[in-house]
N, C-alpha and C positions, 0 to 999 in steps of 0.2 A: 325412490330415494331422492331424485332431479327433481320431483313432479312443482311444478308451478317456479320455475328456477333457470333462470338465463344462463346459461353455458358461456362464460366470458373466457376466451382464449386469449392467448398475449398476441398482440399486432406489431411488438417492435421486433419479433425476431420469429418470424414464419416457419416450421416445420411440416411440410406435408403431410408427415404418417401420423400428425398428432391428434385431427381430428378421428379420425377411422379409432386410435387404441382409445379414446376417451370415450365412443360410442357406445364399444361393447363394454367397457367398465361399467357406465352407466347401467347399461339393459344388466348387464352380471349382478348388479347390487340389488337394480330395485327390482327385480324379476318380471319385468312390467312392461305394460308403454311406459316411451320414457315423452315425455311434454315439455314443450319450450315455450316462451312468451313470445308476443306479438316482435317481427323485425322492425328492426330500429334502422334509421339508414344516415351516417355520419360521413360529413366532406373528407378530403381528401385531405387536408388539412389536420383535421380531428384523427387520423390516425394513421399518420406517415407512419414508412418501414424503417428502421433503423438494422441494418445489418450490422452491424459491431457491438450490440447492444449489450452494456454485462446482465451480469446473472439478475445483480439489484435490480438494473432497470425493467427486468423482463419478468420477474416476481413480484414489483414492486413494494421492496421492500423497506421500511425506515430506516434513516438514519440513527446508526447506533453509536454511544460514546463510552471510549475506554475506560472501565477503572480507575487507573491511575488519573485520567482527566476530567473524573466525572463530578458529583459533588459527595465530599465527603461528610463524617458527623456535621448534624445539627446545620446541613446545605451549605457547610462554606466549600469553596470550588476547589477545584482540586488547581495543580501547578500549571496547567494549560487553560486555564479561566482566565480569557483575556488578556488584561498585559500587568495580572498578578503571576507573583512569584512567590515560595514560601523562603523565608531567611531567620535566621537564625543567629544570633551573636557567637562568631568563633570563639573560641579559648584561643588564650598562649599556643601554640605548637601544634595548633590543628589549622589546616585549609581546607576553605571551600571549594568544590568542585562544581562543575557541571550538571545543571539536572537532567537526569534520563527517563523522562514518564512512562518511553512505553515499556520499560524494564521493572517499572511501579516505584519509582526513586526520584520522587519530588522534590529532593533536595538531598545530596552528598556532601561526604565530607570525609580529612584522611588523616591522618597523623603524619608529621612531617618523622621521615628515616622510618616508617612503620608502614611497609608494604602491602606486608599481609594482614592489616586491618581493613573494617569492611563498616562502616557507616552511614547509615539512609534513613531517610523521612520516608513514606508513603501515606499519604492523605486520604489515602480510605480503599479499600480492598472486601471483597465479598469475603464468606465462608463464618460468620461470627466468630464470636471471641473463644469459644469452646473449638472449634474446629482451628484456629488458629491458634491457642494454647496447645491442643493436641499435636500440630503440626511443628510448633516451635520446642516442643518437650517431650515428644513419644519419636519422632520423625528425624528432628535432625539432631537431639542429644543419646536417643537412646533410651528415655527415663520409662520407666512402669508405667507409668500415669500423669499424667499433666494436674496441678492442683485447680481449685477454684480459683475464679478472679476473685471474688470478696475477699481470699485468705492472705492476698501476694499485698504488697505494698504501697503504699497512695502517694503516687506522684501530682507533679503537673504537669500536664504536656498541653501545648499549645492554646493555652489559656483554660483549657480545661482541667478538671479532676478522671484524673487516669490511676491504674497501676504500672507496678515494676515487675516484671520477670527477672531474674538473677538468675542465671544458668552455667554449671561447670562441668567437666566432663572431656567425653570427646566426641567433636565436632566434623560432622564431614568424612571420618578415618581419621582426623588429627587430634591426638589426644596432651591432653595441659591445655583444650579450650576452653573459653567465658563467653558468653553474653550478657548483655544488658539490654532489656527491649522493654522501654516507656509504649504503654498502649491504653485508647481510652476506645469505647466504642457507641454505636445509636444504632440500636435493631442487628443487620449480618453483616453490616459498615466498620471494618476495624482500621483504626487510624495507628503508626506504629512509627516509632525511632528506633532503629536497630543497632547495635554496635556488638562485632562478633570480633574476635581475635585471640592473643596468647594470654591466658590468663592473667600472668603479669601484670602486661599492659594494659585489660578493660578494670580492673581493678585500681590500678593507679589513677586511671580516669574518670573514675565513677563520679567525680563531685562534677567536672565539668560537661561530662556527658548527662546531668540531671539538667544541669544552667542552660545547654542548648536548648533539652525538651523543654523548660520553665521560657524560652525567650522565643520560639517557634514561633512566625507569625507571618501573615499574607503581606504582600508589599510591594507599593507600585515600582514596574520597571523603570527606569530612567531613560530618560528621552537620548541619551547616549549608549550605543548599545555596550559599549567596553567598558561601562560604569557598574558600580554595583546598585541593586534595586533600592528603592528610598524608601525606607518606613514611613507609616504614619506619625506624626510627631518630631522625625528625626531633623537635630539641628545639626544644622552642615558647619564642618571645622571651621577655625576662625580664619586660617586664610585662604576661604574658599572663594574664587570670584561670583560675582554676581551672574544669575543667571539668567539666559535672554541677550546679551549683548552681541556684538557683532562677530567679536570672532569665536574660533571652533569652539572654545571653554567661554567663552561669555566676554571678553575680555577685546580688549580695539588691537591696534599694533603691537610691537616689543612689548607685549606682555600684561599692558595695565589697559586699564577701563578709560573712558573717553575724559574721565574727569579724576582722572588719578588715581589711585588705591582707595577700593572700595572699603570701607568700614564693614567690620564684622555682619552677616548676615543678622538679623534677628530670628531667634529659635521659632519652630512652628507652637502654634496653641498644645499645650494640653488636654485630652478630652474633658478631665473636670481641675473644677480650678479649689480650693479653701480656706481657707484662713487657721494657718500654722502658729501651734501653740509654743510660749517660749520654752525653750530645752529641748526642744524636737530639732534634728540635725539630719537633712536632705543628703541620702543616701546617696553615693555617685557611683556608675557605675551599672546601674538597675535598669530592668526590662517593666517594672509595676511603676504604676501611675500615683503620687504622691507618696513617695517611699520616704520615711523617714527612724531615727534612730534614738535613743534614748538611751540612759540610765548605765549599769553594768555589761547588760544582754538587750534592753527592750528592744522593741522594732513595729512598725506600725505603717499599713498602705493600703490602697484603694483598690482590686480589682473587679474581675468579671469572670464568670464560671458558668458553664451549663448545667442542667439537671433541675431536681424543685428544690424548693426552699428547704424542707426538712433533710431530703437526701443531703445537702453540704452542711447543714447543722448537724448532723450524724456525723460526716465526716470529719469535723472539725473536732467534736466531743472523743472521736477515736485518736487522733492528735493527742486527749489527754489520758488514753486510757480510758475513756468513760464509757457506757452502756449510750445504743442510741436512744432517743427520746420517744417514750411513750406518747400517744394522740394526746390523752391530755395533758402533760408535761408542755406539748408543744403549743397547743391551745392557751395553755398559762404565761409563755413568756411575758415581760413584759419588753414594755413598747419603747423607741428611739426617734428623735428625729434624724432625719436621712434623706439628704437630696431633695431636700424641700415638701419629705413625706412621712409619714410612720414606716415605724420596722421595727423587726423585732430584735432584741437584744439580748444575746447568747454571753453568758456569763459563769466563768466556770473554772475551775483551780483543779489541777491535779500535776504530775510529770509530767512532761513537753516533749515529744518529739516530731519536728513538722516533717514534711514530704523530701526535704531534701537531707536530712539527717541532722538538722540543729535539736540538740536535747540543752532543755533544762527543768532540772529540776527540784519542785515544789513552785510552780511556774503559775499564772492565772493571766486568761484570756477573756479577750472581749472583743465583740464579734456583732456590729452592726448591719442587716442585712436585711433585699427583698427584690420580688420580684419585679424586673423592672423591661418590662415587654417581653422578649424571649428569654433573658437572662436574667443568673441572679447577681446581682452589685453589691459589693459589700466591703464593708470597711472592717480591717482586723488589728487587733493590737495584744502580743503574747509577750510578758517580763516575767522576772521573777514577784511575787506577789505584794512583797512589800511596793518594788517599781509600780505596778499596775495599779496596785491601790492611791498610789499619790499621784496616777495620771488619769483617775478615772472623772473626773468634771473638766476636764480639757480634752479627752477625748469625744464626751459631750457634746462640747462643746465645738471639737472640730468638726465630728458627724455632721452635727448642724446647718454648720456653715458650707458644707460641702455640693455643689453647682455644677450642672454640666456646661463647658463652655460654652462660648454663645456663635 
């Protein structure tokens, strides 16, 4: 069973009686002579004893990384990746807490006067989405059966296309509980927002508990540890001082900068930049990139999503109630310009209801889109149809001009 096969023992951590039981194991397995290779003979050097040696060093075994820290869907890192953080835009009446990774809680959060509520991000956790559907619907409410994800709800959680779990019941042994748990997943990787409490309460918050998962995002620390982390993009309040200067906030003596009150920072770049059509009205307030407003209801903005191309054309056509697209349906689109490329262009009327519960309806979408390295880009614009019809050559037209910053 040895035969032609070096017997490597571990040298950092000697045990006498280890060669003699490894002998007869040997001769027991292979019934046989047992046969070693030619001695080898290594300095003193090449294999000091280590008496305190742990188990790893003496098994040699790899470094392993947690879950919670490891990388989540689609390889973005989990909350101990570096000197990322994942943040979120609070609401009104909720604070942000401390994150706890090795509890799988990459990011908390509380309701002010609401104790017994319990809110957390985890950036990617093993067991698939069926095993964690199970667990979050057979386990801790109680239910027969956990549904399919296709059936549950189409969120967005952290710039991706997720589901919603809606859960009532009782919770734990406490009954009149709710959850809400945004979850997207990649392979046995489930990424999740959790919000458990008194029905009441996760009910009353349901819209702002969607705006977190819609605003979820990685973001560098801030070179002050007592600061909050600084998104990409993020412009700093007007009277924020300049940063770099001498003293602890940036700022010289009594308070001001070497040359008097600094002038408002200038905002950081946008990833993409376009040329905004008149009537279009810059959204404030927004986690989407080129956000803007129109008409009675319209609305119109830039983002980015995982998965293929037709998978988010599907999902977007369910947005209107619609069947998804046959191959060749999808084969036929026609085409757009976009990012200084073709795309295809998703066109389509029926009732509107998006991910975060805005319905309108007798509503018509338009939906510029493609793949653009690992993701897909895409520009979307949903009004009433008359709206969308009288902004359909200036959406064109702003696809067009649409750039990634330089």
């Amino acid at each position: 069973m040895l035969a032609n096969r070096m017997l490597r023992l571990p040298m950092t951590s000697p045990r006498p009686m280890l060669v003699p039981f490894v002998l007869c194991c040997a001769v027991a397995c292979g019934g046989g002579k047992v046969e070693f290779s030619a001695p080898k003979e290594v300095t003193k050097e090449q294999r000091p004893t280590v008496f305190d040696a742990s188990a790893k060093q003496r098994l040699d075994l790899p470094e392993m990384r947690g879950t919670a820290g490891g990388q989540g869907p689609q390889g973005a890192p989990g909350a101990q990746g570096g000197d990322k953080q994942w943040v979120a835009v609070v609401p009104q009446g909720w604070e942000a807490l401390a994150a706890n990774p090795g509890k799988f809680r990459d990011a908390q959060w509380r309701i002010t006067g609401q104790a017994d509520c319990d809110i957390y991000f985890t950036a990617g956790v093993g067991g698939g989405v069926k095993g964690n559907l199970a667990r979050w619907y057979t386990q801790q409410f109680g239910k027969a059966e956990a549904p399919a994800a296709e059936s549950l709800e189409i969120i967005e959680l952290a710039g991706r296309t997720g589901r919603l779990a809606d859960l009532s019941g009782t919770f734990a042994g406490k009954s009149g509980w709710a959850a809400l748990i945004a979850f997207a997943w990649q392979g046995d990787q489930v990424t999740s927002l959790k919000f458990t409490g008194p029905e009441a309460v996760v009910k009353a918050n349901r819209d702002k508990f969607l705006a977190v998962a819609r605003s979820l995002k990685l973001a560098t620390a801030s070179p002050n540890p007592a600061a909050p982390p600084i998104q990409p993009g993020q412009a700093m309040p007007d009277n924020h001082p300049p940063i770099g200067g001498s003293g602890p906030t940036g700022q010289g003596a009594g308070g001001q900068s070497g040359q008097g009150n600094p002038p408002p920072p200038t905002p950081a770049a946008a990833p993409f930049h376009a040329t905004v059509p008149a009537g279009w009205a810059a959204k404030p307030g927004t986690s989407r990139v080129l956000h803007h407003t129109f008409g009675a209801d319209g609305e119109v903005y830039l983002s980015q999503l995982g998965g293929t191309l037709k998978q988010n054309l599907d999902i977007w056509r369910g947005e209107m109630s619609l069947a998804p697209l046959t191959d060749a349906e999808f084969a036929a689109l026609p085409k757009a310009a976009f990012l200084g490329d073709d795309s295809v262009l998703l066109d389509v009327a029926g009732n509107f209801q998006s991910m975060s519960g805005k319905k309108i309806d007798g509503a018509r979408m338009l939906v510029a889109a493609r793949l653009d390295g690992q993701t897909i880009t895409f520009a979307k614009l949903v009004a009433g149809a008359a709206d969308t019809t009288a902004q359909l050559d200036a959406f064109r037209a702003f696809c067009g001009s649409v750039r990634r910053a330089q």
